[in-house]
C-alpha positions in Angstrom: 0.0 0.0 0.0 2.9 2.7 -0.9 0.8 4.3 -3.3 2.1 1.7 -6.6 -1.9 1.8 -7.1 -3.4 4.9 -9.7 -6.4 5.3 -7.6 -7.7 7.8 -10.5 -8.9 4.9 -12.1 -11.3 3.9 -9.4 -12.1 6.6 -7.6 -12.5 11.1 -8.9 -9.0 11.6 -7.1 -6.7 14.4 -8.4 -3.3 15.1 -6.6 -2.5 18.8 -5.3 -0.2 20.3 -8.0 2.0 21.9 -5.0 2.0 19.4 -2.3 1.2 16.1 -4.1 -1.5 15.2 -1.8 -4.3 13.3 -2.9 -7.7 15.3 -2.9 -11.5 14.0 -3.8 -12.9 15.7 -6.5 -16.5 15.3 -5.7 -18.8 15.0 -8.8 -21.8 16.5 -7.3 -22.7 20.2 -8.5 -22.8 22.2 -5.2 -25.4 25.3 -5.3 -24.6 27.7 -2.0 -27.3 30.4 -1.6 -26.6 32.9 1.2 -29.2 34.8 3.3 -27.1 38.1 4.7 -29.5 40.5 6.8 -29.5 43.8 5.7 -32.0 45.9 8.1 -29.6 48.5 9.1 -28.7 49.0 5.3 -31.7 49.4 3.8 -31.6 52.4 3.1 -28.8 51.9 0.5 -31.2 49.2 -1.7 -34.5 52.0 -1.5 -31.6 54.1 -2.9 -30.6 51.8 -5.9 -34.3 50.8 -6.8 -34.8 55.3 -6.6 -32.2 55.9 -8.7 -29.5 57.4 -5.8 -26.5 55.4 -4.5 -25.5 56.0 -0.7 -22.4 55.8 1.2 -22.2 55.9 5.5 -19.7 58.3 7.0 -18.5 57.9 10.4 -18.8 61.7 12.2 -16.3 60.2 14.9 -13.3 59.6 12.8 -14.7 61.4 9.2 -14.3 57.3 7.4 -16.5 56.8 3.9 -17.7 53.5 3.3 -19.0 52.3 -0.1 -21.0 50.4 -0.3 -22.3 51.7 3.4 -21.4 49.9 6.3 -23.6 50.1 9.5 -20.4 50.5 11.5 -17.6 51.8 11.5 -13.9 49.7 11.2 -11.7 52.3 11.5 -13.1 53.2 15.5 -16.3 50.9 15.8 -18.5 53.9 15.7 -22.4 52.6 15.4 -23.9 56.2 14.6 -23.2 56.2 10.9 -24.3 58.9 8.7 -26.1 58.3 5.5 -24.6 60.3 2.4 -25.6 60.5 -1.2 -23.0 59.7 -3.3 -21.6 61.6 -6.1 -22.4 60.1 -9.8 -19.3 61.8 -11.4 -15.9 60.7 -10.7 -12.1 59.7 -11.8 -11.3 56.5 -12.4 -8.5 55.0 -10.3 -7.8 51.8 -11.0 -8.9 48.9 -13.6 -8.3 45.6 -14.7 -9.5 43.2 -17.4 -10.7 39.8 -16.1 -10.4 37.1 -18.4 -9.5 34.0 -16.7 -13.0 34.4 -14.7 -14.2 32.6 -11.9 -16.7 28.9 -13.3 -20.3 31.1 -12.3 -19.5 33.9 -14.6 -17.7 31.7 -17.3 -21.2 32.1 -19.5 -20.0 36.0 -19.2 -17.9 37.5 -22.0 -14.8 39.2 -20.8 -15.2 42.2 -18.3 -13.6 45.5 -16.8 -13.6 46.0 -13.2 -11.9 49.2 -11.7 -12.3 51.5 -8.7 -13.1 55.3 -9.2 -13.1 58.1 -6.9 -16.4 60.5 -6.5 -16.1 63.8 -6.6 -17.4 63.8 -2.5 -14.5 61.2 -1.7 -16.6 57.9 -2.0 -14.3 54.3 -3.8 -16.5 52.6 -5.6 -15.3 48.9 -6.6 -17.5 48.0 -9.7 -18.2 46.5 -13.3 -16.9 49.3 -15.8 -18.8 49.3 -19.0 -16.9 50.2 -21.7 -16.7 48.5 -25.5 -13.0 48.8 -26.0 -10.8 48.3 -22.7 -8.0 49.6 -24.3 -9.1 53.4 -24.2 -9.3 53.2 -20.4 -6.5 55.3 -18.7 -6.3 56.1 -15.0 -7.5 59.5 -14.3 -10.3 59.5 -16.9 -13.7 61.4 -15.5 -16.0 58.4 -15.2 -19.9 58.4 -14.0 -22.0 55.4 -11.8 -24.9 54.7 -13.3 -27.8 52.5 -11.2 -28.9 49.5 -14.5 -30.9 46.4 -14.3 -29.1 43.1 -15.0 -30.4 42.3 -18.1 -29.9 38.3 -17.1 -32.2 38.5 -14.2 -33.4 42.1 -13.5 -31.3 43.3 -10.1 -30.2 46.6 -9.8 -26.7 47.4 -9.5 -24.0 50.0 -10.1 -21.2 50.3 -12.4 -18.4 52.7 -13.7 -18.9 54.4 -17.0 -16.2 56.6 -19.2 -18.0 59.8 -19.2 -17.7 60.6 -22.9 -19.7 57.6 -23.1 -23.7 57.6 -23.7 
């Protein structure tokens, strides 16, 4: 039993690629659905379904949280302070994802990047854009509040602002 025996051939074993350990591959699909509560951030989903994005800011230590957090990290603050967040921005940072993770392989290649608002806000999002290779840090970009044309939620994304 010193491993002389290819257990692939009887069993959906793969070995580790670093550590040469053995690992089972199970063959069942595995569906996880999450249920997060969300009570204290409502606020921020009335905003997306009216049109208006919201960040918190803490008034203890002046932190900006986008999306909005109920409390603060920086000094655990609980009185947060709802702010509307600015639709115009510069874009800070971008990549292109093309090795994409198996539930959005059906997706075709995408931008995500992070922009600044002109009141301060980071926004991590989708950027739409038909031809990545015109993006440049710095740009003036805009959020805009679509629906998911796969299954209707709302969300946000990052826009070039010569864009229409």
């Amino acid at each position: 039993m010193s491993g002389d025996i290819d257990l692939s051939r009887f069993f959906p074993i793969t070995r580790d690629e670093k550590s040469g350990a053995l690992l089972w591959r199970d063959l069942r699909p595995l569906t996880l659905q999450y249920i997060i509560p969300v009570g204290r951030l409502s606020k921020f989903l009335e905003g997306l379904a009216n049109g208006t994005l919201y960040g918190t800011k803490c008034p203890a230590c002046g932190a900006k949280y986008f999306p909005p957090r109920a409390d603060c990290s920086r000094c655990g603050s609980s009185d947060m302070e709802w702010v509307e967040v600015s639709r115009k921005g510069k874009l800070l940072a971008y990549a292109v994802v093309n090795v994409k993770p198996e539930s959005y392989q059906s997706y075709d290649d995408y931008v995500v990047g992070v922009a600044e608002t002109e009141n301060g806000f980071r926004v991590l999002a989708w950027v739409k854009c038909d031809d990545p290779s015109k993006l440049r840090r710095g740009i003036d970009v805009r959020l805009e509040i679509p629906k998911r044309e796969r299954n209707d939620v709302i969300l946000y994304w990052i826009v070039p602002a010569g864009r229409s």
